[in-house]
C-alpha positions as a printed NumPy array, in Angstrom:
array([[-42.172,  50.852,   7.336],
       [-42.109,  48.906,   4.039],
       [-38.288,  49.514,   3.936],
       [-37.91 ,  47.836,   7.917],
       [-40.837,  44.704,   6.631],
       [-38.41 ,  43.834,   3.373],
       [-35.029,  43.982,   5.516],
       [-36.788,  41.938,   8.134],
       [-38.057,  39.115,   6.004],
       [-34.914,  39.27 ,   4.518],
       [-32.618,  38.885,   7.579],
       [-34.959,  36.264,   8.748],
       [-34.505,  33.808,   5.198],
       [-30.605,  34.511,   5.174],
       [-30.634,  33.327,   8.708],
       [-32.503,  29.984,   7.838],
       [-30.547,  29.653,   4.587],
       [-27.035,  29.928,   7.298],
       [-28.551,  27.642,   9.756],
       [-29.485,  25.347,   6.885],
       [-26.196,  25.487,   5.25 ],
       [-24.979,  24.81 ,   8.926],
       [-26.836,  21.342,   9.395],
       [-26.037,  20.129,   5.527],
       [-22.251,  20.59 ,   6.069],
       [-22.716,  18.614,   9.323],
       [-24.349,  16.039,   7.729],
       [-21.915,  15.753,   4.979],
       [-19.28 ,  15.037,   7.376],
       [-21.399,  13.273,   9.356],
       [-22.199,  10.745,   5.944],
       [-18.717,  10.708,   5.067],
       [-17.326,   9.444,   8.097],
       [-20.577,   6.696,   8.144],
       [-19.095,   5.94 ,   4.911],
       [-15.842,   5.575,   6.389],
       [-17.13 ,   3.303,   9.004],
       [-18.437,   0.855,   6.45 ],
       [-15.567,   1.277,   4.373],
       [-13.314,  -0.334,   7.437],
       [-15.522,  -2.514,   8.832],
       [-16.107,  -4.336,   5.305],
       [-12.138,  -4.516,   5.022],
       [-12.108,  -6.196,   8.268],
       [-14.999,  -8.801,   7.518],
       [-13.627,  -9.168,   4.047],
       [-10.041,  -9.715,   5.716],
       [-11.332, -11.882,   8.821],
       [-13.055, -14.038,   6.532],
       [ -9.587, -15.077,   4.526],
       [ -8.182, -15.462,   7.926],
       [ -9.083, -19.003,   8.447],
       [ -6.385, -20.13 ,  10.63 ],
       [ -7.136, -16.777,  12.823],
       [ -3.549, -16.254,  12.762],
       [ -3.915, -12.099,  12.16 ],
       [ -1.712, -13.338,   8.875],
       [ -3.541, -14.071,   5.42 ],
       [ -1.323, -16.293,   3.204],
       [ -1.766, -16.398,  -0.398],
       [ -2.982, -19.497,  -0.32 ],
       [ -6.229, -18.466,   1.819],
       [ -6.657, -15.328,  -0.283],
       [ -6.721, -17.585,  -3.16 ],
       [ -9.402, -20.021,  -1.859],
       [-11.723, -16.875,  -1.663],
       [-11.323, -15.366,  -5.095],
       [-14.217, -16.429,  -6.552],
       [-16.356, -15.768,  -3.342],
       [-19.515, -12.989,  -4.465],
       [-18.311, -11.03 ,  -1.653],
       [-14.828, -10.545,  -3.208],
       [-15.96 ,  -9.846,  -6.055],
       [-17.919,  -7.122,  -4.815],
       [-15.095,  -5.988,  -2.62 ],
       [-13.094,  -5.432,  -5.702],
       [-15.958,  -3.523,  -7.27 ],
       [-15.873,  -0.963,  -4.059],
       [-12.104,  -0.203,  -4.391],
       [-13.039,   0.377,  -7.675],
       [-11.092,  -2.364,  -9.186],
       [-11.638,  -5.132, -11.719],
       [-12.08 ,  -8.342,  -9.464],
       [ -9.578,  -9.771, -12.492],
       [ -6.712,  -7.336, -10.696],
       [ -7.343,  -8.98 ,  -7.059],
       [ -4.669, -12.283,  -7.313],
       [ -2.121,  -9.004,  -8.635],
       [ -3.494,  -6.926,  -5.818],
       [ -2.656,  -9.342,  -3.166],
       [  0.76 , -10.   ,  -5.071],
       [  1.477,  -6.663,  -4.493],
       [  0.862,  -6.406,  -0.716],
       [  2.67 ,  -9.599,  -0.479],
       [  5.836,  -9.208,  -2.014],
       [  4.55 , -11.311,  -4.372],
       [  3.407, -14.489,  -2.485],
       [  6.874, -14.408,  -0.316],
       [  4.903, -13.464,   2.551],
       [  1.425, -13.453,   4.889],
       [ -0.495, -10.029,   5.02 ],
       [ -1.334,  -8.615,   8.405],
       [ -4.258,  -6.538,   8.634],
       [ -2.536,  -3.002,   8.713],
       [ -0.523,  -3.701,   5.352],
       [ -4.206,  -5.209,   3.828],
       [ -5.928,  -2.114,   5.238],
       [ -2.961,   0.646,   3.648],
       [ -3.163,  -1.262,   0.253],
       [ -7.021,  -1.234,   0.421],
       [ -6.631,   2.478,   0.879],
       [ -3.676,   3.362,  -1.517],
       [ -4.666,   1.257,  -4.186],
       [ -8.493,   2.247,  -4.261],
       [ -9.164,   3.27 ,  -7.872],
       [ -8.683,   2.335, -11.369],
       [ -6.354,  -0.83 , -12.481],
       [ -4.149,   2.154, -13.354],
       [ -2.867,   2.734,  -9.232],
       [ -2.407,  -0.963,  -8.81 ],
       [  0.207,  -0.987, -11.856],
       [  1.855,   1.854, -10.759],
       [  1.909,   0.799,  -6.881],
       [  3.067,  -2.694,  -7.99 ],
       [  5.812,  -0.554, -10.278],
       [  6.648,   1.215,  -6.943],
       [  7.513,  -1.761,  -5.226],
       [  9.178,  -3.645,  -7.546],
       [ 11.447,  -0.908,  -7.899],
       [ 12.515,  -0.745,  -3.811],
       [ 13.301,  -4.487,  -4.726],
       [ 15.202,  -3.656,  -6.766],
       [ 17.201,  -1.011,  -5.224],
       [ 17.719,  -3.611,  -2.1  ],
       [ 18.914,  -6.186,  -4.309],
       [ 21.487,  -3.183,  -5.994],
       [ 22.014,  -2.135,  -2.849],
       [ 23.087,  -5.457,  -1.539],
       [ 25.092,  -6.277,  -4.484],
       [ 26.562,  -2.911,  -4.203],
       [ 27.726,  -4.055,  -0.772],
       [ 29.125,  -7.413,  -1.992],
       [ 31.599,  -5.77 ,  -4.296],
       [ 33.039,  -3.435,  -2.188],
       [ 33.669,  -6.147,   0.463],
       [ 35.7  ,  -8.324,  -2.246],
       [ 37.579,  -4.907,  -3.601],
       [ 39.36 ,  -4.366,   0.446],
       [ 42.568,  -6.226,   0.206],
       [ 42.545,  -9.343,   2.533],
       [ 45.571, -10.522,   4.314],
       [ 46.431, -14.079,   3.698],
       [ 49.11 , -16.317,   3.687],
       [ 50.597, -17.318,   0.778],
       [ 52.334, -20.741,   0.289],
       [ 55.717, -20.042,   1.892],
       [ 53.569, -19.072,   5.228],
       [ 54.95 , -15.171,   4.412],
       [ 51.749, -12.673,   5.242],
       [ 50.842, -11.556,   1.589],
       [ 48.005,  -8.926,   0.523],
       [ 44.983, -10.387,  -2.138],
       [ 43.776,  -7.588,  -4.349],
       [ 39.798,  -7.256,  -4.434],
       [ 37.745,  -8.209,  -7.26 ],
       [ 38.171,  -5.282,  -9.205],
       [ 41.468,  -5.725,  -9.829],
       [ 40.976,  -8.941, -11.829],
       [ 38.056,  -8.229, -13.659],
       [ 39.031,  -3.935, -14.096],
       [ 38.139,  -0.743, -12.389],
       [ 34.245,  -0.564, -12.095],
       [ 32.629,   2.658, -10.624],
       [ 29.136,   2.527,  -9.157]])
């Protein structure tokens, strides 16, 4: 009888100890997606509030003007960045002034550059370098359209074949 009393008591406290483990992992999800909520809805006020025109498009200018707002400041401090990195955080998102910053490219950046100074160097290192493989790329382009021969007529009004670039300046392989 003792035996069926222990195994009883027993089955009941590993069932409460399931059920409780149940409702925690619920309500872990449940406070990480709250968390989540907040998260975007401060991005949004934080962005809608540089927005001045109401444009959807924050230029760097408007950023600027809010830099040293308290509520900046302590948006930098919940992406976990130094509110000193924010004018090279915005840099970043806008190819470096060049361009406005819709909401989507303010909310990815929010989210990929969350952390230490550390990701914004390296992100800002990431996109620097896709510059500079456009601006290869392009040049790359460039040259091979002066190395085709072009037809042109020379001064007797004969059809005559100009070399490309390489030709004058040497054979150089990319």
């Amino acid at each position: 009888f003792l035996f069926v009393m222990i195994n009883a008591v027993t089955a009941i406290f590993v069932s409460s100890t399931e059920e409780y483990a149940g409702k925690d992992a619920q309500s872990m999800v449940y406070e990480q997606l709250k968390r989540k909520s907040e998260y975007m809805n401060r991005i949004f006020c934080v962005y809608s509030d540089m927005d001045e025109d109401g444009d959807g498009w924050v230029s760097k200018s408007e950023f600027e003007k809010h830099l040293d707002d308290p509520r900046m400041i302590s948006f930098a401090h919940s992406l976990e960045m130094d509110p000193m990195d924010l004018e090279q955080f915005f840099d970043i998102l806008s190819s470096w002034g060049q361009r406005a910053v819709d909401l989507d490219t303010f909310v990815d950046g929010c989210i990929k550059l969350r952390g230490s100074a550390r990701s914004v160097d390296i992100y800002e290192m990431m996109m620097r370098q896709d510059t500079v493989e456009k601006d290869v790329s392009f040049i790359r382009s460039q040259i091979m359209e002066l190395n085709h021969p072009v037809e042109q007529k020379g001064k007797d009004g004969q059809q005559c074949r100009a070399n490309g670039l390489a030709s004058q300046v040497g054979k150089t392989s990319f």
